[in-house]
Structure formats: C-alpha cells, structure tokens
mmCIF file of the C-alpha atoms, coordinates in Angstrom:
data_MODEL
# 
_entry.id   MODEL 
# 
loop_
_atom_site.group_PDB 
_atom_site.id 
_atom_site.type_symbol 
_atom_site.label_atom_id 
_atom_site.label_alt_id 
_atom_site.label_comp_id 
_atom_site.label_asym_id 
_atom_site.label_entity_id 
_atom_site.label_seq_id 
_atom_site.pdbx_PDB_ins_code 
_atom_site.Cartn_x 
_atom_site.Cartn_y 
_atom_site.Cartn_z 
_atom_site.occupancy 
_atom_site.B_iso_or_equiv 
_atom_site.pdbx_formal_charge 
_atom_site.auth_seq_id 
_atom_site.auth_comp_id 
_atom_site.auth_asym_id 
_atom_site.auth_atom_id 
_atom_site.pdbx_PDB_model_num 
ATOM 1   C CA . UNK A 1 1   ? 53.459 6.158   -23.483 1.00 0.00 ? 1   UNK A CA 1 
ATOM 2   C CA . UNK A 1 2   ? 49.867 4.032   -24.763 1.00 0.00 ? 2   UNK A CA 1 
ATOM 3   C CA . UNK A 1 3   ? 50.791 2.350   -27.415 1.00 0.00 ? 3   UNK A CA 1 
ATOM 4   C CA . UNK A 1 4   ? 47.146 1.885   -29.542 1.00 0.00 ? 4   UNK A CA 1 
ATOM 5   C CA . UNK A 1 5   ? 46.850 -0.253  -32.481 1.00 0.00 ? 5   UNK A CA 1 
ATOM 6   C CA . UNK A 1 6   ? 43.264 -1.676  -33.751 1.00 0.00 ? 6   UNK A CA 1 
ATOM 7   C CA . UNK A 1 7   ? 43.409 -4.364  -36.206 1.00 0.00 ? 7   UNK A CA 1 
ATOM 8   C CA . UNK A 1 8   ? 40.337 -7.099  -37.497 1.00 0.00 ? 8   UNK A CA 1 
ATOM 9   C CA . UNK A 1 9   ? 38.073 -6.050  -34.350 1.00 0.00 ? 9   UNK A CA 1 
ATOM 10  C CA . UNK A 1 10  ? 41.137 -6.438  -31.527 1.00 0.00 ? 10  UNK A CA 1 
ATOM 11  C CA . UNK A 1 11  ? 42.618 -3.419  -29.943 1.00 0.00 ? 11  UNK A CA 1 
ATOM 12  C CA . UNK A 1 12  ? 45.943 -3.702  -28.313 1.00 0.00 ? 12  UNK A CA 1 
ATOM 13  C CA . UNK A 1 13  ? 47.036 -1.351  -25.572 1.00 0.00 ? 13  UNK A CA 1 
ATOM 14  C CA . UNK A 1 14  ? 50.594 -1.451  -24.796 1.00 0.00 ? 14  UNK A CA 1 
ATOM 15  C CA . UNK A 1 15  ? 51.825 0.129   -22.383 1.00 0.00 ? 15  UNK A CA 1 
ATOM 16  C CA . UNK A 1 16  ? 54.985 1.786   -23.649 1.00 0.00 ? 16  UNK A CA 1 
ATOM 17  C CA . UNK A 1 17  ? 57.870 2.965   -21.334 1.00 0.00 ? 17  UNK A CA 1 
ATOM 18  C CA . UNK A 1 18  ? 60.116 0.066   -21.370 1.00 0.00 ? 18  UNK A CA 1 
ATOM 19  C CA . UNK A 1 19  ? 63.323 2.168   -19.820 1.00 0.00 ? 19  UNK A CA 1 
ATOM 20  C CA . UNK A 1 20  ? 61.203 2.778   -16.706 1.00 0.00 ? 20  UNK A CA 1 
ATOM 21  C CA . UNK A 1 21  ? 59.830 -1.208  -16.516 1.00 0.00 ? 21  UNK A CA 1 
ATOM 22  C CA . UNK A 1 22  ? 56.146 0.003   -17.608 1.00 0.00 ? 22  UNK A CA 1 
ATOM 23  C CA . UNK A 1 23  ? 55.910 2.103   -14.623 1.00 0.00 ? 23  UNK A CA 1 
ATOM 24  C CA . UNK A 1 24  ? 52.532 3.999   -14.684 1.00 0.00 ? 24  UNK A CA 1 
ATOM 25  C CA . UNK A 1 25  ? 51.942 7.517   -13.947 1.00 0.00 ? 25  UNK A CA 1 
ATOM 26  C CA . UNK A 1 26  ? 48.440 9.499   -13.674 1.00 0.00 ? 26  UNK A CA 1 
ATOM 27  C CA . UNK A 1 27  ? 48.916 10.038  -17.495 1.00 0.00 ? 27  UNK A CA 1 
ATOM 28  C CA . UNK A 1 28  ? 49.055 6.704   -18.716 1.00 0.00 ? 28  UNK A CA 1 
ATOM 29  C CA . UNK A 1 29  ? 46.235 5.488   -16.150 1.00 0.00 ? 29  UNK A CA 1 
ATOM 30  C CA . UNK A 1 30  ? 43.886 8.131   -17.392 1.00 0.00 ? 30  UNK A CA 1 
ATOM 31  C CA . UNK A 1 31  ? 44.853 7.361   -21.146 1.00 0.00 ? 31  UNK A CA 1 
ATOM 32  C CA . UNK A 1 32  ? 44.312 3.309   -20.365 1.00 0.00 ? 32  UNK A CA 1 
ATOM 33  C CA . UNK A 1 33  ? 40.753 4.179   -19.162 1.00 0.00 ? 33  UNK A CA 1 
ATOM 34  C CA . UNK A 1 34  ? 39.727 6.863   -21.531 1.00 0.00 ? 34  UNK A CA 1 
ATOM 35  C CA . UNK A 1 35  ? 40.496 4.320   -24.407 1.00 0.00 ? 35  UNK A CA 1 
ATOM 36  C CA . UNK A 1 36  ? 38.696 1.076   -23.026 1.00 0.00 ? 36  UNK A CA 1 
ATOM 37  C CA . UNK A 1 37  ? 35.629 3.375   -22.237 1.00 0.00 ? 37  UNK A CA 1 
ATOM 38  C CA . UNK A 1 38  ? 35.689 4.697   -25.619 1.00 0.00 ? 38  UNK A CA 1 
ATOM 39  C CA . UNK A 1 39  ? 35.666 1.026   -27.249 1.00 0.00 ? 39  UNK A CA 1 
ATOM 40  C CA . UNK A 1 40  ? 33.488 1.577   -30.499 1.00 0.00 ? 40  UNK A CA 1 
ATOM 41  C CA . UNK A 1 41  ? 30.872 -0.999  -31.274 1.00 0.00 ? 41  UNK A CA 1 
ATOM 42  C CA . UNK A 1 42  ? 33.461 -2.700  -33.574 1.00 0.00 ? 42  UNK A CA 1 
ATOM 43  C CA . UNK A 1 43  ? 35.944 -3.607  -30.551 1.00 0.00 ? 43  UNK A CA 1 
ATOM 44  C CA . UNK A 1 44  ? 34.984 -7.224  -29.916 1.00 0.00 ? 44  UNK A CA 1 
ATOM 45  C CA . UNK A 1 45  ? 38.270 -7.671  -27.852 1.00 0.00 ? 45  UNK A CA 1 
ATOM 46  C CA . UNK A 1 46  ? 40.487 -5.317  -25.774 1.00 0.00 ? 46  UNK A CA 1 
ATOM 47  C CA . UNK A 1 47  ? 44.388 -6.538  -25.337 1.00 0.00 ? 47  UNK A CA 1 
ATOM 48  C CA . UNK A 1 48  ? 46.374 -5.107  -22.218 1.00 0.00 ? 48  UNK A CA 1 
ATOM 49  C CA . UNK A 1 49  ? 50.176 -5.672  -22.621 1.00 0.00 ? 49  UNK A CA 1 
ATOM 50  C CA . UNK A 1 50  ? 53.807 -4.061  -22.025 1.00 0.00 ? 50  UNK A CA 1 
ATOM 51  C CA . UNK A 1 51  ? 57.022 -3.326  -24.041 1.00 0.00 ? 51  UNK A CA 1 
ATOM 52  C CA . UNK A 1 52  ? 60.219 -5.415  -23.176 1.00 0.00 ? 52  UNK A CA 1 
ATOM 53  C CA . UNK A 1 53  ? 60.204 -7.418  -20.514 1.00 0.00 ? 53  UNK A CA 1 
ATOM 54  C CA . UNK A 1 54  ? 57.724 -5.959  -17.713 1.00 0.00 ? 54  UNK A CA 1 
ATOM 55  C CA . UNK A 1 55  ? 54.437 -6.222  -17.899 1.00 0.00 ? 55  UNK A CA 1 
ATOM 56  C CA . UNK A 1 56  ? 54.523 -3.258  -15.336 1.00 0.00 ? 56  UNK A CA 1 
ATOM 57  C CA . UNK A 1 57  ? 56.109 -1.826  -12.577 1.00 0.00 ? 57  UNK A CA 1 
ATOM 58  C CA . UNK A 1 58  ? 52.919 -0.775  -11.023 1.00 0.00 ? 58  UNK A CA 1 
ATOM 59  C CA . UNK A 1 59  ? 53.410 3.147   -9.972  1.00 0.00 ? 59  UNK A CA 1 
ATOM 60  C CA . UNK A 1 60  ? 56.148 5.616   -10.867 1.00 0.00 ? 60  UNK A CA 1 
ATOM 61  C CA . UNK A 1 61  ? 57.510 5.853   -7.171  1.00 0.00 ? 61  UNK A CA 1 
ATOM 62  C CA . UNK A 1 62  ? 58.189 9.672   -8.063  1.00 0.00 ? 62  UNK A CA 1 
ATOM 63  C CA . UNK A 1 63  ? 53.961 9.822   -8.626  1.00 0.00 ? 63  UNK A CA 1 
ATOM 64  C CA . UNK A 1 64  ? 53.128 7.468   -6.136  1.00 0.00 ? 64  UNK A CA 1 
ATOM 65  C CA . UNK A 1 65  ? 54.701 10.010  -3.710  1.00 0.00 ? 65  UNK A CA 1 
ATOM 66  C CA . UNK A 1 66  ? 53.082 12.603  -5.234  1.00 0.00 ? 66  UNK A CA 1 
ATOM 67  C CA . UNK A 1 67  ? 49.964 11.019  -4.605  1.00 0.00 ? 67  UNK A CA 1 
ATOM 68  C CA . UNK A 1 68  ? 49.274 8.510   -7.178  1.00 0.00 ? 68  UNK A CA 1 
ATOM 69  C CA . UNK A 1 69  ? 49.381 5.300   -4.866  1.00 0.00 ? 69  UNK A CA 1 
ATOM 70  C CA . UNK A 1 70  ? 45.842 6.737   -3.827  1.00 0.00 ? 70  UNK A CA 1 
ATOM 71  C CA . UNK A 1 71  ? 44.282 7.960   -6.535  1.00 0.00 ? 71  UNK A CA 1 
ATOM 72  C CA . UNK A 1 72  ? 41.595 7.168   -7.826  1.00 0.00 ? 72  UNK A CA 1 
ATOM 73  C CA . UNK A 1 73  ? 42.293 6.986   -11.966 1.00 0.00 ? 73  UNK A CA 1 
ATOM 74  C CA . UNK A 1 74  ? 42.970 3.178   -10.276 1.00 0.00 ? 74  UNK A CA 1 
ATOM 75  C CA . UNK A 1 75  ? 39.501 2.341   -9.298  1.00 0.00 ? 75  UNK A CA 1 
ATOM 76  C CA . UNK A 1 76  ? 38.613 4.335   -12.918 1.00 0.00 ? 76  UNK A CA 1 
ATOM 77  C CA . UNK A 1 77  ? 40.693 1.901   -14.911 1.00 0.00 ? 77  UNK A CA 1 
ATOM 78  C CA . UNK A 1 78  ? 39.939 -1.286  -13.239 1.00 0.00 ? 78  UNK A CA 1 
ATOM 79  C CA . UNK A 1 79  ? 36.299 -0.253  -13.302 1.00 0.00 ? 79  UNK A CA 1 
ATOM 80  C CA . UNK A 1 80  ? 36.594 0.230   -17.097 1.00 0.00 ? 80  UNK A CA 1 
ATOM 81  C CA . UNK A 1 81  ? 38.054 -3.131  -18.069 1.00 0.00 ? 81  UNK A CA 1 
ATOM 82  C CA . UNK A 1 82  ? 35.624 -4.662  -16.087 1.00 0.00 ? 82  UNK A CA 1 
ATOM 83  C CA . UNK A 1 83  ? 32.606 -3.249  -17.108 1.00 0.00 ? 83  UNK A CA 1 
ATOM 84  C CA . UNK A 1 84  ? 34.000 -3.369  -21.390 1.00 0.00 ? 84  UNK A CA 1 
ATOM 85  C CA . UNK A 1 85  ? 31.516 -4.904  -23.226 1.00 0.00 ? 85  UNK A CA 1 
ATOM 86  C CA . UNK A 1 86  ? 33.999 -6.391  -25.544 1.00 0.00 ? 86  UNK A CA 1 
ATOM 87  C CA . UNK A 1 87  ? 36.525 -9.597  -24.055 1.00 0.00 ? 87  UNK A CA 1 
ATOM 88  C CA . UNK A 1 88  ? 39.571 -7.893  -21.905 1.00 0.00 ? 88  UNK A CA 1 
ATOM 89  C CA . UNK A 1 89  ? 42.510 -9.840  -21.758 1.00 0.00 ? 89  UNK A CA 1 
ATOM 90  C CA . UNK A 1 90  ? 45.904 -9.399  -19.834 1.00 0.00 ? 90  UNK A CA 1 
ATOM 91  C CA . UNK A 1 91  ? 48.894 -10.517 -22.309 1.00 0.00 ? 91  UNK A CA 1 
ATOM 92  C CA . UNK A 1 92  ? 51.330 -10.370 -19.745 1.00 0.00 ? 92  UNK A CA 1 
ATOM 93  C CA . UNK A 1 93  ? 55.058 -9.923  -21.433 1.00 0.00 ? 93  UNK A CA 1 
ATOM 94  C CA . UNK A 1 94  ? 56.453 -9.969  -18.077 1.00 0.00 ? 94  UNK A CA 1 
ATOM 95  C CA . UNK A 1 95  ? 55.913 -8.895  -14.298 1.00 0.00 ? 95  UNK A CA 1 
ATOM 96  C CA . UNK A 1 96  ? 53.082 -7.384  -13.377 1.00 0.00 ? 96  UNK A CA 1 
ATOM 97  C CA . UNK A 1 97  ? 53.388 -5.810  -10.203 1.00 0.00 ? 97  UNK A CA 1 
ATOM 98  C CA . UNK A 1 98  ? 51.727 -3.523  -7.749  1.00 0.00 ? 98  UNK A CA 1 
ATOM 99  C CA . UNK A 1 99  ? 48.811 -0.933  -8.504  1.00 0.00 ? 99  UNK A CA 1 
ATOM 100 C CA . UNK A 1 100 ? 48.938 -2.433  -12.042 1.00 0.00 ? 100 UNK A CA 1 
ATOM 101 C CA . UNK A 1 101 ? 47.887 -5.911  -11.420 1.00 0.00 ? 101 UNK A CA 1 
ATOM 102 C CA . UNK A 1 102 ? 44.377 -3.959  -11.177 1.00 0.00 ? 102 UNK A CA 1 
ATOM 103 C CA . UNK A 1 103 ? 43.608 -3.740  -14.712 1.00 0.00 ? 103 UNK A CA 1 
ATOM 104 C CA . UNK A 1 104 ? 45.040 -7.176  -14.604 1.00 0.00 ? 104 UNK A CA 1 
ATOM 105 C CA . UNK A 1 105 ? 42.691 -8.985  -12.488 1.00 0.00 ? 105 UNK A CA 1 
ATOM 106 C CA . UNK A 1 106 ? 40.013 -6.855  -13.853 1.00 0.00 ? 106 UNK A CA 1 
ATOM 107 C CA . UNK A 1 107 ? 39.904 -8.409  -17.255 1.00 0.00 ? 107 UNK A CA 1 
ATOM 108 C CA . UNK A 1 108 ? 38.102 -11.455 -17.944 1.00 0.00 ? 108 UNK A CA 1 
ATOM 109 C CA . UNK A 1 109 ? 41.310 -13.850 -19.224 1.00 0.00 ? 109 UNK A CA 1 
ATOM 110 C CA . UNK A 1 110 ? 45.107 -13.539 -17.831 1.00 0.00 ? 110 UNK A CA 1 
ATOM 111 C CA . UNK A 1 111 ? 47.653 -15.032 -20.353 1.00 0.00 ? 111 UNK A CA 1 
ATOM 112 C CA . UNK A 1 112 ? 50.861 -14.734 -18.993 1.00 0.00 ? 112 UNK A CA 1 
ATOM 113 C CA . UNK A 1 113 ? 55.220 -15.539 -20.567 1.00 0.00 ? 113 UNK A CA 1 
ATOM 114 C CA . UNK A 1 114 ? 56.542 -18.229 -18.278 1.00 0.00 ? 114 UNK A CA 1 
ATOM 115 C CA . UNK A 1 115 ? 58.747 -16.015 -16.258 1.00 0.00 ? 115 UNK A CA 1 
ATOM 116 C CA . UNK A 1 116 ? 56.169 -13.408 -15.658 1.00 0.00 ? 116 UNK A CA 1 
ATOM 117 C CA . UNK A 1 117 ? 55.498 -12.959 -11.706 1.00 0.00 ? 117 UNK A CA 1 
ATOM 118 C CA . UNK A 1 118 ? 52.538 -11.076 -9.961  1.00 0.00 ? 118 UNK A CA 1 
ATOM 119 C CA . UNK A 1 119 ? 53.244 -9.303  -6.355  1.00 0.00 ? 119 UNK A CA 1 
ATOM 120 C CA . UNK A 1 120 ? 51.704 -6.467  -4.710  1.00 0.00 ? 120 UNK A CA 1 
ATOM 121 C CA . UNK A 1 121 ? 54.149 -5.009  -2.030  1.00 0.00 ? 121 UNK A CA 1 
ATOM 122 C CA . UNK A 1 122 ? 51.644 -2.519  -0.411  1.00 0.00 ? 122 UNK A CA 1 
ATOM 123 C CA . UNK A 1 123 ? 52.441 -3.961  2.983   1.00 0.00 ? 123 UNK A CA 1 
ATOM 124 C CA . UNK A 1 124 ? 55.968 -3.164  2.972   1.00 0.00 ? 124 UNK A CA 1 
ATOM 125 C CA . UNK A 1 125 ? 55.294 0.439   1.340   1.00 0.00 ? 125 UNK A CA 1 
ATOM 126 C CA . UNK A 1 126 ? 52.741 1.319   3.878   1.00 0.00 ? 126 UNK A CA 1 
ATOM 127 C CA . UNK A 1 127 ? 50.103 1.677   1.384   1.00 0.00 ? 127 UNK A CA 1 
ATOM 128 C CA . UNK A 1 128 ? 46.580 -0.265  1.041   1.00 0.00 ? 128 UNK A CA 1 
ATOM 129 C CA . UNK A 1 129 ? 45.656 -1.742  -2.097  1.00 0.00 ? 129 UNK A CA 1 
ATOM 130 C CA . UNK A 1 130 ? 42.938 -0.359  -4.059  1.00 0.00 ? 130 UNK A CA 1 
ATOM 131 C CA . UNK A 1 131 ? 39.779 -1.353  -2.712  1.00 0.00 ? 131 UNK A CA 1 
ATOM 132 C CA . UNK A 1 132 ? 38.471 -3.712  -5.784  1.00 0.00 ? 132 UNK A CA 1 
ATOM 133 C CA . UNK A 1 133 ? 41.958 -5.257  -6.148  1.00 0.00 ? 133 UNK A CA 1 
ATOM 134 C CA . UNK A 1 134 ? 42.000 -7.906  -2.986  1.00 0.00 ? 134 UNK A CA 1 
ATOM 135 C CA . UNK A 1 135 ? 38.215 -8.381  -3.931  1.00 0.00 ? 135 UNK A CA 1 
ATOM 136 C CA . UNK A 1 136 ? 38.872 -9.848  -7.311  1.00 0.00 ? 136 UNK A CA 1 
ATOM 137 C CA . UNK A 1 137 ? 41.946 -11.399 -6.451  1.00 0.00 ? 137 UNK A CA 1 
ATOM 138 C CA . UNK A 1 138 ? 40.291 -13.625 -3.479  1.00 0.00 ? 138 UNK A CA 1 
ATOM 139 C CA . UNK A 1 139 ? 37.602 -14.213 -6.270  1.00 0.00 ? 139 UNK A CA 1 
ATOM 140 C CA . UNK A 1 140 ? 40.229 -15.728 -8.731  1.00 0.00 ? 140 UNK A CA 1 
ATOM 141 C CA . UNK A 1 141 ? 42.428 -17.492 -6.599  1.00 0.00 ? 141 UNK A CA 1 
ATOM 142 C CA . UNK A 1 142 ? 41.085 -17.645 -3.170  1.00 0.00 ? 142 UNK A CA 1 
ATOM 143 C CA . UNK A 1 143 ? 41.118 -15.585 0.483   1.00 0.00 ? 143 UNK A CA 1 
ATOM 144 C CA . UNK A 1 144 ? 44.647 -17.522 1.146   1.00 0.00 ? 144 UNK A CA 1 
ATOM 145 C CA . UNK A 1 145 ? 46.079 -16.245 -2.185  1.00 0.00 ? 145 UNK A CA 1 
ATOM 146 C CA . UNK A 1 146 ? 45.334 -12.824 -1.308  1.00 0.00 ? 146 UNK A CA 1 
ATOM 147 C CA . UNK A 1 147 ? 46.632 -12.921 1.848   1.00 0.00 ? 147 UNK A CA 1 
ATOM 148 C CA . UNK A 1 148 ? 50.133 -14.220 0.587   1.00 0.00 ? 148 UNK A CA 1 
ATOM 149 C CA . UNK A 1 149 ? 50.553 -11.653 -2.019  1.00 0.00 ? 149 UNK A CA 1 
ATOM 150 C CA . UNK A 1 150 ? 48.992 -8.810  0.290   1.00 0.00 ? 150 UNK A CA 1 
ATOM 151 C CA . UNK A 1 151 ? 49.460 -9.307  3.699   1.00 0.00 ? 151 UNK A CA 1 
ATOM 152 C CA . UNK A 1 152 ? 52.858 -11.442 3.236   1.00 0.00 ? 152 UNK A CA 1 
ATOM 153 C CA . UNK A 1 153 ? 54.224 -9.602  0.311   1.00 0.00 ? 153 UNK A CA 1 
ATOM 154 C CA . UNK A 1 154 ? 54.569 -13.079 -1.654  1.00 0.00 ? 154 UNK A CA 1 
ATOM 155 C CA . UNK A 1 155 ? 56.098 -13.175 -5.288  1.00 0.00 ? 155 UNK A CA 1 
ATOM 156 C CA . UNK A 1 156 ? 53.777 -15.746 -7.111  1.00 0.00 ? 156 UNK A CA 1 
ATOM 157 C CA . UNK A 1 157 ? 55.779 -17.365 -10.284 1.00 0.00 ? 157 UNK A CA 1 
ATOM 158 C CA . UNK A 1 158 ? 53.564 -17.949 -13.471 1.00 0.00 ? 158 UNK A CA 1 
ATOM 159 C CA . UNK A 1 159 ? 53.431 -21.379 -12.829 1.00 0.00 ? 159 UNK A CA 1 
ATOM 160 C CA . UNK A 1 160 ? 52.120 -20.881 -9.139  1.00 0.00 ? 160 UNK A CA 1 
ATOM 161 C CA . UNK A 1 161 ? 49.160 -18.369 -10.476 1.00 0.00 ? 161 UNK A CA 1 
ATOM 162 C CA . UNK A 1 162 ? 47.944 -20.544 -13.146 1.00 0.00 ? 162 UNK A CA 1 
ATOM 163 C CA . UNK A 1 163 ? 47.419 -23.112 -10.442 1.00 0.00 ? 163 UNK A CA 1 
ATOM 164 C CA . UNK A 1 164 ? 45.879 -20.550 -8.097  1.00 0.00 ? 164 UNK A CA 1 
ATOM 165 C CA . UNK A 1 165 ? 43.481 -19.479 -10.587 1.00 0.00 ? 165 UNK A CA 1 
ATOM 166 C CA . UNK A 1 166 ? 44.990 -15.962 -11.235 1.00 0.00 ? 166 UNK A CA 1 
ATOM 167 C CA . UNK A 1 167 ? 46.340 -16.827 -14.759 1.00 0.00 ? 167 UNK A CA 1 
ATOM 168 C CA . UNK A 1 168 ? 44.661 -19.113 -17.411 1.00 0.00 ? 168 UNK A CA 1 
ATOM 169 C CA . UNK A 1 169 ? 46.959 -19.571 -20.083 1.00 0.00 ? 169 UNK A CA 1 
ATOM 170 C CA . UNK A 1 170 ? 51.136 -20.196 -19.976 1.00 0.00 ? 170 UNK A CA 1 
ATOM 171 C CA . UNK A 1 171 ? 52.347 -19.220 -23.014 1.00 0.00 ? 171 UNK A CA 1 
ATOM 172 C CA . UNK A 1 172 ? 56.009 -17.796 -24.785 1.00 0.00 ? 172 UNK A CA 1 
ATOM 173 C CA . UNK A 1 173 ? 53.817 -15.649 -27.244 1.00 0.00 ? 173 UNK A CA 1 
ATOM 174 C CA . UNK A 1 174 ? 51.204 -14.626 -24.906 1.00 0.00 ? 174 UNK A CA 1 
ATOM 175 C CA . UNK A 1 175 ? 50.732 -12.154 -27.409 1.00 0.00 ? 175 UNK A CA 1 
ATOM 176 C CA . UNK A 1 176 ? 49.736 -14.819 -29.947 1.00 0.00 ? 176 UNK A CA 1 
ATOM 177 C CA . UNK A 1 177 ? 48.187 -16.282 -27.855 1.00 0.00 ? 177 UNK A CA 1 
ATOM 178 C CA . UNK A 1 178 ? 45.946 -13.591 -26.592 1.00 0.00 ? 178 UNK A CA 1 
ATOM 179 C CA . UNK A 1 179 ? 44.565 -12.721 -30.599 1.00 0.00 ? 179 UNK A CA 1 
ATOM 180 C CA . UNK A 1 180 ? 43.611 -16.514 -30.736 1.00 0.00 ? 180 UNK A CA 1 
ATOM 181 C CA . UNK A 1 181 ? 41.764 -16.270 -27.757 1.00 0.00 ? 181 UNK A CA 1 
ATOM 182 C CA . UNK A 1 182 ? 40.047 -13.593 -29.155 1.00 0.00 ? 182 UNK A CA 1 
ATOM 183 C CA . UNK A 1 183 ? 38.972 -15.512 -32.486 1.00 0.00 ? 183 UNK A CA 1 
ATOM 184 C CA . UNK A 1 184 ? 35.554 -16.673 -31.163 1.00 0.00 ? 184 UNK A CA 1 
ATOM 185 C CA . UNK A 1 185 ? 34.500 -13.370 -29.445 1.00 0.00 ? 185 UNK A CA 1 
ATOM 186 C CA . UNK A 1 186 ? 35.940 -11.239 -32.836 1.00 0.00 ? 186 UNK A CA 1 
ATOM 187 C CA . UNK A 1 187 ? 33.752 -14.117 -34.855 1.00 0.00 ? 187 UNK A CA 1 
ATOM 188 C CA . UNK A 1 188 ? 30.987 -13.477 -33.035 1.00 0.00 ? 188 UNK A CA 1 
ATOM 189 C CA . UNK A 1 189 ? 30.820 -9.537  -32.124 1.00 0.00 ? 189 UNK A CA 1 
ATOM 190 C CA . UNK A 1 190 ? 30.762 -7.384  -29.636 1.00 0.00 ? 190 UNK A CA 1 
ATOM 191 C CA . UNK A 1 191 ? 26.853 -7.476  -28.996 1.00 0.00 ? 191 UNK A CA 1 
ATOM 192 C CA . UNK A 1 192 ? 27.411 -11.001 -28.269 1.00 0.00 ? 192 UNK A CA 1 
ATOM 193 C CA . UNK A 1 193 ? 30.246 -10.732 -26.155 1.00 0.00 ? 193 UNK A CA 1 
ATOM 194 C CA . UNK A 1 194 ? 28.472 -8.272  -23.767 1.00 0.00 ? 194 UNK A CA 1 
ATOM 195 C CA . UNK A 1 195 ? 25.639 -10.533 -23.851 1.00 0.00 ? 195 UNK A CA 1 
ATOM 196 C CA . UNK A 1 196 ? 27.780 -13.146 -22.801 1.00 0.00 ? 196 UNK A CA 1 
ATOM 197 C CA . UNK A 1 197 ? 29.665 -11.804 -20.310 1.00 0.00 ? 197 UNK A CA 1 
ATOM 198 C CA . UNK A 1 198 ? 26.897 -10.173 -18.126 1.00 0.00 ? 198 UNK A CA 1 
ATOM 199 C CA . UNK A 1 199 ? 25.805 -13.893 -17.769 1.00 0.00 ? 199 UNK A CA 1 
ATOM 200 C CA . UNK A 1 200 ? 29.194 -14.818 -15.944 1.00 0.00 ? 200 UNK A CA 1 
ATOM 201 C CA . UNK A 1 201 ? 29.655 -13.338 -12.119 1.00 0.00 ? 201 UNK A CA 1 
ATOM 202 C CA . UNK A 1 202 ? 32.976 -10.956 -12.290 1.00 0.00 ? 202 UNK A CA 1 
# 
C-alpha cells in the first residue's frame, strides 16, 4: 500500500489505498519510516504524496481502535522525515487529515492542489495529538493556528494554510511542482542538502 518509485535522485512515496481515502494503518506507517530512514546517499529529495483524491485520511478507524491513534510508529515517522538528510516535501493530492498531517508538517516544504484541506479532529475523537504535531504546527503557522485546528476542530482550506504559513506552494500539479522544487537540491546533492538544512531551525 507504499507506492516507491526512485527516479534522477527523487524518491516518491505514495501512499496507495485510494478506496479507503489513504487511510494509514501500522503497516503503512512502519513502511513510510523504514524507507525515509533507509534513504541511500543518492536520495537528494524525498516526495510524500497520495493516490486519487486524498492526501490521507489520517488512521484506519478499525486500527486506531485497535490502538493505532497512540502508537508510536507516529512519532517514528515524523521523526524520520524530519531528521532526512535529503529535502522532504509534502505533494499534497488532496486532504490531509488527522495523525497524517504528521509526516506533513514534518517535512521541510508543503505543496498542496487547491482543494486540498488540513484538519486534525482529535478533540472530537477524544484523542491527543501526537506530541511533535501541535509543536511544529504552532512553529509554521502560529499558537492561534494550532488552536483552531486542535482545540476547535477547524477545517483550514488550501488557500487559508498558505496564508498561515502551513503550505508554501498552491499548485494543480503539486506533483510537478514538487520535482521542480527539488531541481536545486537534486543539482546540488544530498551532502549539501544536509548541510543546508541543519543550518535552518525545524
């Protein structure tokens, strides 16, 4: 249900289970993480993106009351997009909602299709987020954004996060999109890259 193509120094993960909207299980969590912590040394850009027309679901609500909505292959994904030494970016073919917007606001550029949305409905399923999540999403677009999307169970539109700070780029081939923001980084390499990024807070 990873979908993994390399191609010219860019590897794409899709995530690959349109019929259920991209909803994640344990599987596909683990999977994500084992493959951005493998990058090889000739990975100078790592590309996060769905089939159809979610981004993701967030959880599989049958493994999420199994356990998944607190486990902690979250924490282990997030943590491994963030800490990828080549350039991590979020094509976002749709939604992106709950437990997934992790790995979203973990990588270092959001690129999103102009109907995409971002919402986090912990509050309303009695859950708490996972512990990084409201810490990078205050750091991208502020303590008040966070609280709308946590604490008030807001659905921000594409247009609204770009202004917030939580996407960079609008685009209708975010896909495109995302492999031309990888030009300079896959020009460059991945030593570079790391180099690069470990100057810029996260």
């Amino acid at each position: 249900m990873i979908d993994a193509v390399q191609e010219a120094g860019v590897l794409t993960l899709t995530l690959d289970r349109p019929e259920k909207a991209n909803a994640v299980t344990r599987e596909m969590l683990a999977e994500l993480a084992d493959r951005v912590e493998d990058v090889g040394s000739d990975v100078c850009a790592v590309i996060l993106t769905g089939r159809g027309r979610v981004f993701s679901a967030g959880a599989d609500l049958d493994a999420a009351r199994a356990g998944l909505a607190t486990d902690a292959v979250w924490e282990r994904l997030s943590g491994a997009v963030a800490g990828c030494p080549a350039l991590t970016i979020a094509a976002l073919n749709g939604t992106a909602a709950g437990g997934a917007l992790g790995m979203v606001l973990a990588c270092d550029l959001r690129i999103a299709v102009p109907g995409a949305s971002m919402f986090y409905p912990v509050m309303r399923l009695g859950f708490l987020p996972q512990p990084s999540d409201p810490v990078r999403m205050a750091a991208l677009g502020g303590a008040s954004a966070a609280r709308r999307i946590l604490l008030a169970g807001e659905k921000i539109s594409a247009g609204e996060a770009k202004a917030l700070g939580l996407l960079d780029e609008i685009s209708e081939d975010c896909l495109a999109a995302a492999h031309a923001r990888a030009a300079d980084a896959c020009a460059a390499g991945q030593v570079h890259v790391a180099a690069i990024k470990a100057m810029i807070p996260h």
